[in-house]
BARO-873254 format. One line per 3 residues: number of its first residue (from 1); for each residue y, z, x of N, C-alpha, C, CB. Coordinates in steps of 0.1 Angstrom, whole numbers. Glycine has a CB too. Example, Ala and Ser with C-alpha at 12.3 -4.5 7.8 and 13.67 -1.06 7.14 Angstrom:
# residues 2
1) -57:78:132:-45:78:123:-33:78:132:-45:90:113; -22:71:128:-11:71:137:0:79:129:-6:57:141 $
This chain:
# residues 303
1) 738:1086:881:748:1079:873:760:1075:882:753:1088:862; 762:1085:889:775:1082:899:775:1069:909:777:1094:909; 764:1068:911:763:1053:926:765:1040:915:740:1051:937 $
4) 768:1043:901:767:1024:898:783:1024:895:755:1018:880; 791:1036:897:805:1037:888:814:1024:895:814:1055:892; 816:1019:904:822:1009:910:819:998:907:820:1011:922 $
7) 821:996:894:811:986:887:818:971:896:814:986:865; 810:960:900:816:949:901:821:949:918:828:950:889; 820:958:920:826:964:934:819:950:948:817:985:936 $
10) 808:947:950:802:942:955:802:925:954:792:948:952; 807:921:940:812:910:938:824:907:940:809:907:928; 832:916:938:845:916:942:852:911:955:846:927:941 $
13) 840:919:962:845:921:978:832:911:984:846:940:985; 833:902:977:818:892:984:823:885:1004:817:871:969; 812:893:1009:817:888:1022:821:899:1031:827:878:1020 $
16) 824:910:1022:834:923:1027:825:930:1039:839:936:1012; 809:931:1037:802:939:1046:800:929:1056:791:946:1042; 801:917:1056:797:909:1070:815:909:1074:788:889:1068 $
19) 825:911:1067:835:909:1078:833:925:1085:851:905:1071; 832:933:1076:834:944:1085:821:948:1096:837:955:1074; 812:942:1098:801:947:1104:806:942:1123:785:939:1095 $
22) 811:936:1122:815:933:1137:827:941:1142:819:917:1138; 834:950:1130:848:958:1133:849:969:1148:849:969:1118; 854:970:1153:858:977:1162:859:994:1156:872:971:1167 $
25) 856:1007:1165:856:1014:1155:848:1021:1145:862:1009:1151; 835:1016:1145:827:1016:1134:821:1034:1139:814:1001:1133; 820:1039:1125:819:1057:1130:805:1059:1132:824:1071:1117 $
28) 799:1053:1142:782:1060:1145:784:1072:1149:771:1052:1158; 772:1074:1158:775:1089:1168:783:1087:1176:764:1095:1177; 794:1077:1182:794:1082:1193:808:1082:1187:787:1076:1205 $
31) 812:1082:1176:826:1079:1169:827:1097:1168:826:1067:1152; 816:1105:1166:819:1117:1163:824:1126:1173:808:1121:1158; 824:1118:1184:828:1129:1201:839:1132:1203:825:1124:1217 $
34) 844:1142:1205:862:1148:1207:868:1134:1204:868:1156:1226; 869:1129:1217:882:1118:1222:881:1110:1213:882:1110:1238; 870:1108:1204:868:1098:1196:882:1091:1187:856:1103:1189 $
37) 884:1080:1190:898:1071:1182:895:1077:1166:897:1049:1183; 906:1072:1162:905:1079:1144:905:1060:1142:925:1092:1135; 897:1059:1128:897:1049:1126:905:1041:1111:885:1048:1127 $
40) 911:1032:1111:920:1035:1095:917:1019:1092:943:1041:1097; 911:1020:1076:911:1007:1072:926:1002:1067:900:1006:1061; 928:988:1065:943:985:1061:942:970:1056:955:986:1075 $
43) 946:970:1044:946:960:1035:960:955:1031:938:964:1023; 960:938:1035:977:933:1037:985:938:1031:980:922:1034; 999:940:1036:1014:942:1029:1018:934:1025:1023:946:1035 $
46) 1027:925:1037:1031:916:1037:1033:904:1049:1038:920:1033; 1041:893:1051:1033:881:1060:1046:878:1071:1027:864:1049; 1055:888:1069:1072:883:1076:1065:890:1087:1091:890:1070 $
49) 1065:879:1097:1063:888:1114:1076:892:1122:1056:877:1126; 1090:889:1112:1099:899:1118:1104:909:1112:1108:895:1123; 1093:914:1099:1099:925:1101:1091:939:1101:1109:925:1093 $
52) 1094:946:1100:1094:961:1108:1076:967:1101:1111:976:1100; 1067:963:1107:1054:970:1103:1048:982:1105:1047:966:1106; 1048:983:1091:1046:1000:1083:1031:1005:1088:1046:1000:1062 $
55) 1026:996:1092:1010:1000:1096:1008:1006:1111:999:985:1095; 1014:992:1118:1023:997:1131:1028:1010:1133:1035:990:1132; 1038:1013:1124:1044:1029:1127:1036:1042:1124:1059:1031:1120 $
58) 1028:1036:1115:1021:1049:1104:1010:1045:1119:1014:1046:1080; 1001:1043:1128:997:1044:1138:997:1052:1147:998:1037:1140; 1014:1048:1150:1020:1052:1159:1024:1066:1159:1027:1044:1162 $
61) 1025:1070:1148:1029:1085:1141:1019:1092:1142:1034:1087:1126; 1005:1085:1138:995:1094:1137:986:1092:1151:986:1090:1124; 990:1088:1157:989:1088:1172:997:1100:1182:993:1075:1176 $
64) 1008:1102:1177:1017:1114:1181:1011:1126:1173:1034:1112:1176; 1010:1129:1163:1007:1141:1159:995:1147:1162:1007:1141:1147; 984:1137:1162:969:1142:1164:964:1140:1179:959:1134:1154 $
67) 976:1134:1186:972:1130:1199:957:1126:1203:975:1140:1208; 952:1117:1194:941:1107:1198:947:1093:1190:924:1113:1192; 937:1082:1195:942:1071:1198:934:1068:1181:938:1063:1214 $
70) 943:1058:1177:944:1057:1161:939:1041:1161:962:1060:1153; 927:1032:1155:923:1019:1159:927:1016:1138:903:1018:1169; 930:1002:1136:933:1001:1126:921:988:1123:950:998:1125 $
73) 915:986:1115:909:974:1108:912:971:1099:899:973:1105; 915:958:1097:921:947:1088:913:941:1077:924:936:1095; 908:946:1065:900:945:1053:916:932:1043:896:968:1045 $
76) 903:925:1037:913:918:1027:916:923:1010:907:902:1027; 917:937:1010:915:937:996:916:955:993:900:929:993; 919:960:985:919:973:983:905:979:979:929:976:973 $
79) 893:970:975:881:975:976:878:974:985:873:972:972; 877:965:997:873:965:1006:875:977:1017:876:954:1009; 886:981:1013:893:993:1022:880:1007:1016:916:995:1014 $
82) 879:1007:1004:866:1014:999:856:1012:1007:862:1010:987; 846:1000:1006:837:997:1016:834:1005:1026:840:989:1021; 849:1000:1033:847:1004:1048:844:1019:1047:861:1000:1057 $
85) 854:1028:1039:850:1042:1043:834:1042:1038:860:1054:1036; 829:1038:1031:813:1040:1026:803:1037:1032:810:1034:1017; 811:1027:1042:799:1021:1049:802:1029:1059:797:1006:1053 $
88) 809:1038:1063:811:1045:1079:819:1033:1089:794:1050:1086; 824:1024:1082:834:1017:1090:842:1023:1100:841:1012:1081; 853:1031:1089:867:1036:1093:864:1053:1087:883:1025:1085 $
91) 872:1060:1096:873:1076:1086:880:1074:1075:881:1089:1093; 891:1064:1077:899:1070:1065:907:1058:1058:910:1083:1069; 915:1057:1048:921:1048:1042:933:1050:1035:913:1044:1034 $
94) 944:1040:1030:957:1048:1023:955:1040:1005:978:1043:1034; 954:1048:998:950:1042:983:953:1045:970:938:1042:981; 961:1042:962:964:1043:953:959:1049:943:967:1036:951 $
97) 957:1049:928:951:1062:919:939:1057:917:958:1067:903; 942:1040:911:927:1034:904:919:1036:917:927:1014:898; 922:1027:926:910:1024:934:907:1039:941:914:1011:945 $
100) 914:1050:942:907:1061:947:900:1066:931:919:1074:955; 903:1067:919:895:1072:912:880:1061:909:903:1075:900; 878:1052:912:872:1042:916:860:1046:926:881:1033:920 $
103) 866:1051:936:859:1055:949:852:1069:949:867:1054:960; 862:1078:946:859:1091:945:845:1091:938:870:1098:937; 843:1085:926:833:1080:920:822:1081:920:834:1074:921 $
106) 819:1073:931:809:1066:941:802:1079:944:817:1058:955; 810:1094:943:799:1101:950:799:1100:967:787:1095:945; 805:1092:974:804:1090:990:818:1090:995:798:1076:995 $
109) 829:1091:990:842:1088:990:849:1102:985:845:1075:981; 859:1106:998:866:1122:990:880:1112:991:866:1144:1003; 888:1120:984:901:1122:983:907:1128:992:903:1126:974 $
112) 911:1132:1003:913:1141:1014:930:1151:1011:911:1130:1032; 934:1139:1010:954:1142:1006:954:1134:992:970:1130:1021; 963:1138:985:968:1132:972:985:1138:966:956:1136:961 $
115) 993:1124:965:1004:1128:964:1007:1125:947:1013:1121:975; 1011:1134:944:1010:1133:923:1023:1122:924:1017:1154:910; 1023:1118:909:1026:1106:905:1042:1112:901:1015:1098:892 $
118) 1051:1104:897:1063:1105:894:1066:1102:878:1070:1097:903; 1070:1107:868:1069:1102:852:1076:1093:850:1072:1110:841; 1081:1085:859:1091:1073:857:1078:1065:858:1105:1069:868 $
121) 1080:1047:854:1072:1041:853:1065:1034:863:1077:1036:846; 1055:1031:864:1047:1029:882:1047:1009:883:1023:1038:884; 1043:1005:872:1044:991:870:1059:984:863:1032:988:860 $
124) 1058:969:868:1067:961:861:1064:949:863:1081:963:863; 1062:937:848:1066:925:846:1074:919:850:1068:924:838; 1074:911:859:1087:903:861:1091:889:859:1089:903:872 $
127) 1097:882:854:1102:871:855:1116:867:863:1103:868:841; 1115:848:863:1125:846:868:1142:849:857:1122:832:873; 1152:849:863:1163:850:856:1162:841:842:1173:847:866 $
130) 1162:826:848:1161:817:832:1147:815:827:1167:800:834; 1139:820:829:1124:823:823:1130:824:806:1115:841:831; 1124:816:800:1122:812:782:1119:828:782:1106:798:775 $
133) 1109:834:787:1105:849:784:1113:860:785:1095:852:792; 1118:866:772:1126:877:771:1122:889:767:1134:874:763; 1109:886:762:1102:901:762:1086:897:757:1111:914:751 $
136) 1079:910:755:1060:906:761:1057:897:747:1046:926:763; 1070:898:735:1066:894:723:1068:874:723:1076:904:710; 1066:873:733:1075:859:740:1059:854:743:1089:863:757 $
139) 1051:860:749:1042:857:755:1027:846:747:1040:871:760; 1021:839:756:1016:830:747:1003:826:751:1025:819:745; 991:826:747:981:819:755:980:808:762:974:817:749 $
142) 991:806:766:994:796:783:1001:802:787:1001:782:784; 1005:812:786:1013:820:799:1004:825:809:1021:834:796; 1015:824:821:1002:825:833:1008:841:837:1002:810:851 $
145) 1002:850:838:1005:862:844:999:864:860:1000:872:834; 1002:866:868:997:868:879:998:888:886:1007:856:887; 988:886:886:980:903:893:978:909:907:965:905:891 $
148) 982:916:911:981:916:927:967:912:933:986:930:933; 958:922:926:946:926:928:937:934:922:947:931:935; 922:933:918:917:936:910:914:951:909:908:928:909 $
151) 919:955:921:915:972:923:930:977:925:903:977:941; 942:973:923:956:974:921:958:984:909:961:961:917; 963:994:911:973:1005:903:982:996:896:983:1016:914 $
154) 991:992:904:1005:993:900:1007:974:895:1017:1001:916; 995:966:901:995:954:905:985:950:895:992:952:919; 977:957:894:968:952:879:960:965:868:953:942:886 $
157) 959:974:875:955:983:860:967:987:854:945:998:863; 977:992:855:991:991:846:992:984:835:1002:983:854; 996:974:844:1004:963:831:990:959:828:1017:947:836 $
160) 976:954:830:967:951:817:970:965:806:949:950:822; 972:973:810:974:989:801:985:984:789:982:1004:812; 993:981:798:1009:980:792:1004:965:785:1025:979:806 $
163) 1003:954:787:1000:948:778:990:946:767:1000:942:782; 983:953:767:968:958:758:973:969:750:954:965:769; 985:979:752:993:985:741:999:977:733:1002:995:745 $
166) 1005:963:739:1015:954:731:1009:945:726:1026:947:737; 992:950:725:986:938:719:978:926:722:993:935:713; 981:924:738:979:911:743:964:915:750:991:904:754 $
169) 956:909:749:943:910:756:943:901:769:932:905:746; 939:903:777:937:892:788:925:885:787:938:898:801; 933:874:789:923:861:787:920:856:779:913:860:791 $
172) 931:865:767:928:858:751:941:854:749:922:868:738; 951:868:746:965:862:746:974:856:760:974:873:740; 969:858:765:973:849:783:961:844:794:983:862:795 $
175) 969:841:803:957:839:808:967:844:828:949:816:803; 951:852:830:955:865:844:955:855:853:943:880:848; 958:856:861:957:849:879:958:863:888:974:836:885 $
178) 944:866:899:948:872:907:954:864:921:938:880:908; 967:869:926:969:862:938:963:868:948:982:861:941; 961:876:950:956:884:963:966:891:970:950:876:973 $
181) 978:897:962:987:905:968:997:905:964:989:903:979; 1004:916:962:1021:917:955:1030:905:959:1031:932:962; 1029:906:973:1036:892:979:1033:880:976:1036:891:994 $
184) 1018:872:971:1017:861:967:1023:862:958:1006:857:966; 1020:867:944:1025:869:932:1039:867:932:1021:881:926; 1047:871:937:1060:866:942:1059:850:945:1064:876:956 $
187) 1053:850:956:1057:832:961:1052:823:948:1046:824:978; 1041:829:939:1038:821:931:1049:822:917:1025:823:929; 1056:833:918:1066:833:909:1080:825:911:1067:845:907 $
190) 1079:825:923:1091:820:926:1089:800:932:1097:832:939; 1074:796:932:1073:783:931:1067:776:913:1061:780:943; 1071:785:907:1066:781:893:1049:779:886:1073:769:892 $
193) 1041:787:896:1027:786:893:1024:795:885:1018:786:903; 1034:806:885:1025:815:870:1042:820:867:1008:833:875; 1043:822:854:1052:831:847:1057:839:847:1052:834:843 $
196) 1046:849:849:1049:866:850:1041:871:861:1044:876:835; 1048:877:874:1042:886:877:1043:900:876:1041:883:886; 1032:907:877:1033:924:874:1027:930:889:1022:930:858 $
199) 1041:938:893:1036:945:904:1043:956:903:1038:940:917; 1045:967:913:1050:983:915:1064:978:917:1043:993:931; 1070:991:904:1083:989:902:1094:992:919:1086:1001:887 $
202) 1086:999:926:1093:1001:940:1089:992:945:1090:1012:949; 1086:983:947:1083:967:955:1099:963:945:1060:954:950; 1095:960:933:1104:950:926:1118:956:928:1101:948:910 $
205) 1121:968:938:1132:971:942:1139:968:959:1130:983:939; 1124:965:960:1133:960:974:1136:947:976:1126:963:988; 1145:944:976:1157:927:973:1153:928:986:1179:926:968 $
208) 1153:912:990:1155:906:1002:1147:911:1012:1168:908:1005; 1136:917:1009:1125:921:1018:1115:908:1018:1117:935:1014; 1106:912:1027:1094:909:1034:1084:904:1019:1088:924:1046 $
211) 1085:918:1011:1078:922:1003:1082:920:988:1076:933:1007; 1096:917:990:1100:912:974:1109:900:978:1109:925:963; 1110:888:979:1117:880:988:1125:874:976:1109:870:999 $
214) 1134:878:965:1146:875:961:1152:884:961:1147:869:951; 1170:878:956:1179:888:955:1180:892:943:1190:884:958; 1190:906:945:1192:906:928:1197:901:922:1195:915:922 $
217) 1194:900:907:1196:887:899:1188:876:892:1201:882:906; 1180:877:910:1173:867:904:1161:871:891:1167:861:915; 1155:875:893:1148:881:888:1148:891:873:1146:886:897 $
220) 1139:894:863:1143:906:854:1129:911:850:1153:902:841; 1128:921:842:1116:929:840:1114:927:820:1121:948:846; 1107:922:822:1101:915:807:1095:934:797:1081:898:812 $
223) 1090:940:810:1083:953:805:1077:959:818:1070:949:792; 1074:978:814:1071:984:823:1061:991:814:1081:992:831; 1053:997:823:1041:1004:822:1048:1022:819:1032:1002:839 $
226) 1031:1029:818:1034:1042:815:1034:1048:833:1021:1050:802; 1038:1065:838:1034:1065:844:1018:1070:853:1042:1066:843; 1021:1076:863:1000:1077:868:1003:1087:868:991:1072:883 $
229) 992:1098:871:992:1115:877:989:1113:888:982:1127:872; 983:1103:898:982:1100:912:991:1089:916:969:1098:916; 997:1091:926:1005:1079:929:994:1072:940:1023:1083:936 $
232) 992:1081:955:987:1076:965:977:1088:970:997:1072:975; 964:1081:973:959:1093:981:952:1085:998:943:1103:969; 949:1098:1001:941:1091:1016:928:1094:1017:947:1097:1030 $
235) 919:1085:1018:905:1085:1013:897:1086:1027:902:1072:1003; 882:1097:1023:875:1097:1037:863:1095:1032:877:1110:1048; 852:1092:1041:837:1097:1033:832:1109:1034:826:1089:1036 $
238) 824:1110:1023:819:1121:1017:815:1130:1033:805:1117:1007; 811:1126:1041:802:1127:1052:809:1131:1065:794:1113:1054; 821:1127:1066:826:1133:1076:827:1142:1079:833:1131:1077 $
241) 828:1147:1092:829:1160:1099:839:1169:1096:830:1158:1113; 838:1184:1097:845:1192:1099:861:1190:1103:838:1198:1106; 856:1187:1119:868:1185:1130:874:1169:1123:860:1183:1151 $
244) 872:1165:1120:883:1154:1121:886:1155:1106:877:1138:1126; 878:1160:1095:893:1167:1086:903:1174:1088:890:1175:1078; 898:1183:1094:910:1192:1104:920:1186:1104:908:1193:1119 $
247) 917:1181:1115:927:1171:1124:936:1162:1112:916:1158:1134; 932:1151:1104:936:1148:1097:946:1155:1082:926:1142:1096; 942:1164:1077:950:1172:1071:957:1178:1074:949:1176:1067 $
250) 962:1175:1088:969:1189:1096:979:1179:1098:961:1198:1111; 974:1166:1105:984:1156:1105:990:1145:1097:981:1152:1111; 986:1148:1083:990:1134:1068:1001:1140:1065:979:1132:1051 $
253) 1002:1154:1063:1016:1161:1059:1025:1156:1067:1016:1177:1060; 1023:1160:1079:1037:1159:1089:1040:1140:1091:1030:1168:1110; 1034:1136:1091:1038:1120:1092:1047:1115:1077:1021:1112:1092 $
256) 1038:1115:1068:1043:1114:1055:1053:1126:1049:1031:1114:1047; 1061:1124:1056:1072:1134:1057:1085:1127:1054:1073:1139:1072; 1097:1132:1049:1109:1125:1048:1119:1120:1061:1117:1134:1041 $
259) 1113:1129:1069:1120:1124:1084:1111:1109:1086:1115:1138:1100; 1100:1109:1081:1099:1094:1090:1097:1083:1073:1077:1094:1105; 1103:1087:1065:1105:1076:1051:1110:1064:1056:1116:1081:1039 $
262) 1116:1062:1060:1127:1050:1063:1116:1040:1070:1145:1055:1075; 1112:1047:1085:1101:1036:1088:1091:1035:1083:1097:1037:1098; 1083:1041:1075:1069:1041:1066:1072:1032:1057:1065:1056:1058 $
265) 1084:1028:1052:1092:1018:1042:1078:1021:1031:1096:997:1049; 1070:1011:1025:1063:1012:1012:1055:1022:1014:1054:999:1007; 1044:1026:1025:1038:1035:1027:1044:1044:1021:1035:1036:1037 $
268) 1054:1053:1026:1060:1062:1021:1065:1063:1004:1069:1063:1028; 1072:1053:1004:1074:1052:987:1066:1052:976:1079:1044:983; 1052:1050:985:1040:1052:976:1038:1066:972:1027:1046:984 $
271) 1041:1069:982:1037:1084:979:1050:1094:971:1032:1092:995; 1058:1085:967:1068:1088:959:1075:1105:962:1061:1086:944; 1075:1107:977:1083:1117:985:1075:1134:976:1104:1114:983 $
274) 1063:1128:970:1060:1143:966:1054:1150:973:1054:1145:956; 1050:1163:964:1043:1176:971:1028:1173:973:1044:1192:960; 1026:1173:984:1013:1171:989:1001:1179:986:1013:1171:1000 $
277) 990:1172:984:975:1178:978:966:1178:985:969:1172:969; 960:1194:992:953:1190:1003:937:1192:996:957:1201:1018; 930:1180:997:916:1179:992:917:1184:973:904:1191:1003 $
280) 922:1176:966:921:1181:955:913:1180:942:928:1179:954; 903:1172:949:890:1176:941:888:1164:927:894:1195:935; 885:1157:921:881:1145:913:887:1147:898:865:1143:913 $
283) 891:1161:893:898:1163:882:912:1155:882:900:1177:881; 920:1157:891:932:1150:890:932:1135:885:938:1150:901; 919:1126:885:917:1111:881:912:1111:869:907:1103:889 $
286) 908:1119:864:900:1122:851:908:1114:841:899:1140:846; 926:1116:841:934:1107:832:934:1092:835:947:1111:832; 927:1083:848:927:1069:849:916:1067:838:924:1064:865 $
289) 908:1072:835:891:1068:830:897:1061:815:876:1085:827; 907:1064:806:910:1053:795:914:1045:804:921:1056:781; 927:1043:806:929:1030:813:923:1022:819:935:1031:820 $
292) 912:1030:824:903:1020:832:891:1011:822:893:1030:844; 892:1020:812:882:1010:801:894:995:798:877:1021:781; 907:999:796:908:986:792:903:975:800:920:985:790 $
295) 907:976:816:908:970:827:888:967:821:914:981:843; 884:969:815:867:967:821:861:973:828:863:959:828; 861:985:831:856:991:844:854:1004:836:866:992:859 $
298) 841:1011:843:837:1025:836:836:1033:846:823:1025:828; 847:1045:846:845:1056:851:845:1070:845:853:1056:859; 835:1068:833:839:1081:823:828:1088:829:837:1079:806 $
301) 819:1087:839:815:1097:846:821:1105:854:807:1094:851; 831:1103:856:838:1110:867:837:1123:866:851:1108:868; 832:1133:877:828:1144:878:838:1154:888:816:1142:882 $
């Protein structure tokens, strides 16, 4: 029952195993030997090349702590970042609640670290300032809503949640657009191609970033979501070795730390500065499986 739970997973990510099959990195045998590099899949942030990259430093941290050399691969998509650990791509990944309860799933995919969720709200609706739209009862079957991503927490299982309590079905009372990232959904909000975007209420707080590129003002929140019990976890496969769990749980704590918040910028706020979960086992997702029915997706096997 467990290998079909990723329903859709393969269509999703069409293309995902030929990009990754040429990756640098890939964990055969010979990935398993001491010196062996750690491998980390990484699915876009954002597209400003001046400013300060969180993948970059979270590298470079985990290059200091574990003193082996840390190789990153570039996946377009938060399933794809799945993939990779399944296919023995990369050891490990950084992933939110859905798509780790999603993976965990799978049966081939652990949870290795998991940072619990915060009871404030994880999603938000946004519109522009003079947006006709004043609240979700505004909303119309031509409204364009735009989604980060189809394996998105905060970017798309949320607010379909939050709007499916207020009644609106997708693709009946609106109509969804995925952009392919918190940051498109922005440029498309802010060139007038869709209406509403819904992303992570900590993105819609950083003004004048990379990653949320208006000021305040511009912008307002039409509606927020409930919150998660997982915010972020770090995902490995089932299959990995002894030693490089080790290694890795010895070193997620100390990185993901408050001393280095400021440069981890979203990384870190993902994990919403909580108490850390070392290997905590597939119960903690057990509360995504309603939510995930609205979204279309079945994980009521979750074991």
């Amino acid at each position: 029952m467990r290998s079909r739970a990723l329903i859709g997973l393969g269509a999703l990510t069409a293309g995902a195993a030929l990009i990754l099959t040429g990756c640098s990195g890939a964990a055969g045998d010979s990935a398993q030997a001491a010196d062996a590099p750690l491998t980390f899949a990484s699915a876009p942030l954002g597209d400003d090349p001046t400013a300060q990259n969180p993948i970059k430093v979270l590298v470079e941290l985990m290059e200091e702590e574990t003193g082996r050399e840390v190789e990153v691969t570039d996946v377009p998509d938060y399933l794809a970042v799945v993939e990779a650990i399944r296919g023995g791509h990369v050891d490990f990944g950084l992933m939110s609640g859905f798509p780790s309860a999603l993976a965990v799933n799978t049966g081939e995919v652990d949870a290795l670290v998991a940072w619990p969720g915060s009871p404030d709200p994880v999603s938000t609706c946004i519109v522009l300032e003079d947006s006709p739209l004043k609240s979700l009862d505004d909303i119309t079957p031509e409204t364009v809503i735009a989604f980060a991503d189809p394996a998105s927490s905060s970017g798309y299982f949320m607010p379909v949640y939050t709007l499916d309590q207020a009644g609106l079905k997708k693709d009946v009372d609106y109509k969804a657009m995925f952009s392919g990232g918190h940051d498109m959904s922005f440029i498309a909000l802010a060139q007038g191609q869709v209406d509403v975007a819904c992303t992570a209420v900590i993105i819609a707080e950083m003004y004048d970033s990379d990653m949320f590129p208006f000021s305040k003002g511009e912008t307002r929140s039409i509606a927020k979501s409930e919150s998660m019990p997982v915010s972020t976890t770090i995902l490995v496969s089932s299959k990995m070795g002894q030693e490089k769990r080790d290694i890795l749980t010895a070193a997620i704590p100390e990185v993901f730390s408050a001393k280095n918040g400021e440069a981890l910028g979203p990384l870190f706020a993902g994990t919403r500065g909580g108490e850390v979960m070392i290997e905590p086992g597939n119960d903690i997702f057990k509360p995504f499986v309603r939510i995930a029915d609205i979204a279309g997706v079945d994980i009521s096997d979750l074991g």
